[in-house]
C-alpha positions in Angstrom: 10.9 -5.3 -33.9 12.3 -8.8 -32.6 11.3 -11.2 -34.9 11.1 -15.2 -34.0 12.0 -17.6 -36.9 10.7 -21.2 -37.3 12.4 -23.1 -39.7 10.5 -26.1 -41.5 11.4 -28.4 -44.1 10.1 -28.8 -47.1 11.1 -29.2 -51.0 13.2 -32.1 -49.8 15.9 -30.8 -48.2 15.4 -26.9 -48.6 14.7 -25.1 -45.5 12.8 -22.2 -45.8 12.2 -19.2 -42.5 9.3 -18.1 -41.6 8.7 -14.8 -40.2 6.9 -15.5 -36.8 4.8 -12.6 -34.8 6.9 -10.2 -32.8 7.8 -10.7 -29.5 4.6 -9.6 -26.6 6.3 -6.2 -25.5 5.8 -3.2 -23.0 7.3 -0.4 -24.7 10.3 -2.8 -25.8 10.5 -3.1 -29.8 13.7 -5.0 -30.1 15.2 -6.8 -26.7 18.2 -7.6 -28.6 19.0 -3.4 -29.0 17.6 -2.8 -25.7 18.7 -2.6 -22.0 15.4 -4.1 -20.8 14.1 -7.1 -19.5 12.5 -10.2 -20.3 9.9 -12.0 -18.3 9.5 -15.8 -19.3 6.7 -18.3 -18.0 7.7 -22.0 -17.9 5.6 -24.9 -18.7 4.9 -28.2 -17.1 3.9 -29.2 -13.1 6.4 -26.8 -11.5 5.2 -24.1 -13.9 7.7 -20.6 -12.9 8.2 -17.2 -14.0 11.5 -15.9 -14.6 12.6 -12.4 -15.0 16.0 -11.8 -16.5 17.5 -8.5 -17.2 18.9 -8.4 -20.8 22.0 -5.9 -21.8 20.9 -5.8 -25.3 22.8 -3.7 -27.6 23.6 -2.7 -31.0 26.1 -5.2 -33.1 29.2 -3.8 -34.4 29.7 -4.2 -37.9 32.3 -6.7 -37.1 29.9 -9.2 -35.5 28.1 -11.6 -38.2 25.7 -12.4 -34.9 25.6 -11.0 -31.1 24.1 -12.7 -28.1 23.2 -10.0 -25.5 24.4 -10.9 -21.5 21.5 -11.9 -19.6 20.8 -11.8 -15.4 18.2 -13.9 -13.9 16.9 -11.7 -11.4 13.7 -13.7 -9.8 12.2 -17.3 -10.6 8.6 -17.7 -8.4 6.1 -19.7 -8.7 4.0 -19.0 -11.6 0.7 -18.7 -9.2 2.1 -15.9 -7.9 2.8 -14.1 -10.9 -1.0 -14.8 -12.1 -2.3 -12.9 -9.0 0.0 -9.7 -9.7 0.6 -9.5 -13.7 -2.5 -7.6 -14.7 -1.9 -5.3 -12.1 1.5 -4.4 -14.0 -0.4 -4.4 -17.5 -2.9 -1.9 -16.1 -0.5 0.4 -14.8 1.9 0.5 -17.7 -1.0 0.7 -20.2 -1.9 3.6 -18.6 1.0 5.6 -18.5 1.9 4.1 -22.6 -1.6 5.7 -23.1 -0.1 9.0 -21.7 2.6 9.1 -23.9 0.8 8.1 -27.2 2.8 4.7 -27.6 1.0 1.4 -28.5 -0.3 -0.3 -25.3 1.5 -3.9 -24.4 0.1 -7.4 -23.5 1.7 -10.5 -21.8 2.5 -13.2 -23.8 2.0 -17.0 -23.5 5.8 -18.1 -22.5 7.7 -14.7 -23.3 7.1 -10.8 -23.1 10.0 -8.1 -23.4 9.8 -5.3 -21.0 11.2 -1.3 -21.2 13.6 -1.2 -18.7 12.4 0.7 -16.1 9.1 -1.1 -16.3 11.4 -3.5 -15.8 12.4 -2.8 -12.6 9.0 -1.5 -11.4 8.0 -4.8 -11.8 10.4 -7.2 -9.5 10.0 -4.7 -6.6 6.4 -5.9 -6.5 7.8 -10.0 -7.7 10.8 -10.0 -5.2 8.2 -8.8 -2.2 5.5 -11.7 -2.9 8.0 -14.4 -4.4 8.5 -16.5 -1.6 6.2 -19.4 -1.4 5.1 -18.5 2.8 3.7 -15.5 1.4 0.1 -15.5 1.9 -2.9 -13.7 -0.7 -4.0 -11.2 2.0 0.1 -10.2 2.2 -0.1 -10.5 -1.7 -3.5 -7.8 -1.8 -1.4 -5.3 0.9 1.7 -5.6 -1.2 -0.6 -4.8 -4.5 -1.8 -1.7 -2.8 1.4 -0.2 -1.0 3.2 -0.7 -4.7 0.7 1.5 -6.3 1.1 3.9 -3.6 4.7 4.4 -4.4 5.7 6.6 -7.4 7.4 5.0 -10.5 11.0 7.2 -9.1 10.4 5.4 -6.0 10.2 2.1 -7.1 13.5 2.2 -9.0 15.3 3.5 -6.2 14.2 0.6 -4.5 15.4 -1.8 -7.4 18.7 -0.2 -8.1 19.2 -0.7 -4.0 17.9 -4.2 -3.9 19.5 -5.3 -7.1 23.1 -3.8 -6.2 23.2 -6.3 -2.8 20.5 -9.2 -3.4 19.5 -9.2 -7.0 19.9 -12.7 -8.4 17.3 -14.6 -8.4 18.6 -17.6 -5.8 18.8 -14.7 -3.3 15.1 -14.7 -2.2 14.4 -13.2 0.9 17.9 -11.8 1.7 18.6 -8.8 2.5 16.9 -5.6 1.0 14.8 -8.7 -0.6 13.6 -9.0 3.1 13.2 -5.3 3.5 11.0 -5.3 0.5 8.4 -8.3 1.5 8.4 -6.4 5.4 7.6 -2.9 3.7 5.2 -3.7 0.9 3.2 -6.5 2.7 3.0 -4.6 6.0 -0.6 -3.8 7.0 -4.0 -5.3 6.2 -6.2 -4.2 3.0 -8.2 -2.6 5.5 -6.0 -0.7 7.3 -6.2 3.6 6.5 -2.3 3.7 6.6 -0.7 2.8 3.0 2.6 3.6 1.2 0.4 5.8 -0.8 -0.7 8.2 1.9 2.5 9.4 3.5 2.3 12.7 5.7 3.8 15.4 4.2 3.6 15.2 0.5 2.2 17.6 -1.6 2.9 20.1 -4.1 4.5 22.8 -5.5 2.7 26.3 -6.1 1.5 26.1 -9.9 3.4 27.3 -12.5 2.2 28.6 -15.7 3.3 26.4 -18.7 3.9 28.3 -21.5 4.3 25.5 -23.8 0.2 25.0 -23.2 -0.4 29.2 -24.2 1.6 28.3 -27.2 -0.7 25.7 -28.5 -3.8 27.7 -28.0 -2.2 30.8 -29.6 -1.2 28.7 -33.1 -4.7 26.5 -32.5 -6.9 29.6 -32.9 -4.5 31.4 -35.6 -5.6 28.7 -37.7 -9.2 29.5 -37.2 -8.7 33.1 -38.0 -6.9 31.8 -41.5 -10.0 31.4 -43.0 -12.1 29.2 -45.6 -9.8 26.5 -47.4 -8.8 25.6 -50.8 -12.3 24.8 -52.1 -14.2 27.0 -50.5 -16.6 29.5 -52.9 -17.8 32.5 -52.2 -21.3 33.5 -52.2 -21.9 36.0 -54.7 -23.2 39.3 -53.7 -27.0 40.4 -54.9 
């Protein structure tokens, strides 16, 4: 875990840490260790969210401390990020659920993110970050990014990142190409990203991994009463 320490004085001129609460995290334990990113909210008037991508990594044992190298890759305005951040912590919840890991939360100023929820996330922030976008092109945007698959989405980050990624960059580029393709349409309109002609599925394959776990799930019915269990005499 990432731990946060506060130091106050006391005992005269003793200072003594105290172990904070760990980071807010999606699926991130330690941002330091981590490739992953960190979103940030500001404070004040001109309240703003910044997402940085953090190259964390492990300290060799040479280092008595290590700083990991940090990208800003989006500042908006922290509105913005209020209409679309529970539509991230839905989505990622869901699929933590799926995989048995704890489920995440946003935090007050700072929240670490896995990486590749990571860049999930500023495909949606770089289409809606500039300030002309309106709330009905916020609602289509919402809808077309759920409509894209997770594989999809970081295509579209490692393509928008590679030629526009930093954060003073708003609305160049493939950031551009990303506000025209997830706020195009209406929330009423039948055509979304989600509903493309032509996708489907594969014929079904058997998984065998499944018929394993039924086979060992009913041999240990068939094993019989357990340690304590005491026959009934016959008459």
């Amino acid at each position: 875990m990432t731990w946060r320490w506060i130091s106050t004085a006391s005992n005269g001129n003793r200072i003594d840490p105290i172990m904070a609460a760990p980071l807010p995290n999606f699926d991130c334990a330690d941002i330091y260790q981590e490739h992953a990113f960190l979103v940030e909210l500001t404070k004040g008037r001109d309240a703003k969210v910044q997402v940085f991508e953090v190259y964390g990594r492990a300290p060799t044992a040479r280092e008595p401390e290590w700083a990991p190298e940090t990208i800003l890759r989006c500042e908006a305005e922290k509105a913005v990020w209020d209409a679309i951040s529970a539509e991230f912590r839905t989505e990622f919840n869901r699929r933590l659920k799926q995989d048995d890991k704890p489920v995440g939360r946003w935090g007050s100023d700072q929240t670490a993110v896995q990486r590749l929820f990571g860049k999930e996330l500023l495909v949606l922030l770089w289409a809606v970050e500039l300030p002309d976008v309106r709330e009905e092109e916020i609602g289509v945007a919402i809808r077309n990014w759920h409509g894209l698959k997770p594989e999809e989405r970081w295509w579209l980050y490692t393509m928008t990142a590679a030629a526009t990624g930093l954060a003073h960059q708003a609305g160049m580029g493939w950031r551009g190409a990303l506000r025209q393709a997830l706020c195009f349409g209406t929330r009423n309109d039948a055509f979304h990203l989600g509903a493309v002609t032509g996708r489907g599925k594969l014929e079904p394959r058997e998984n065998s991994a499944f018929a394993e776990a039924k086979t060992k799930k009913k041999s240990r019915k068939d094993e019989g009463p357990g340690l304590f269990f005491v026959p009934t005499p016959a008459e």
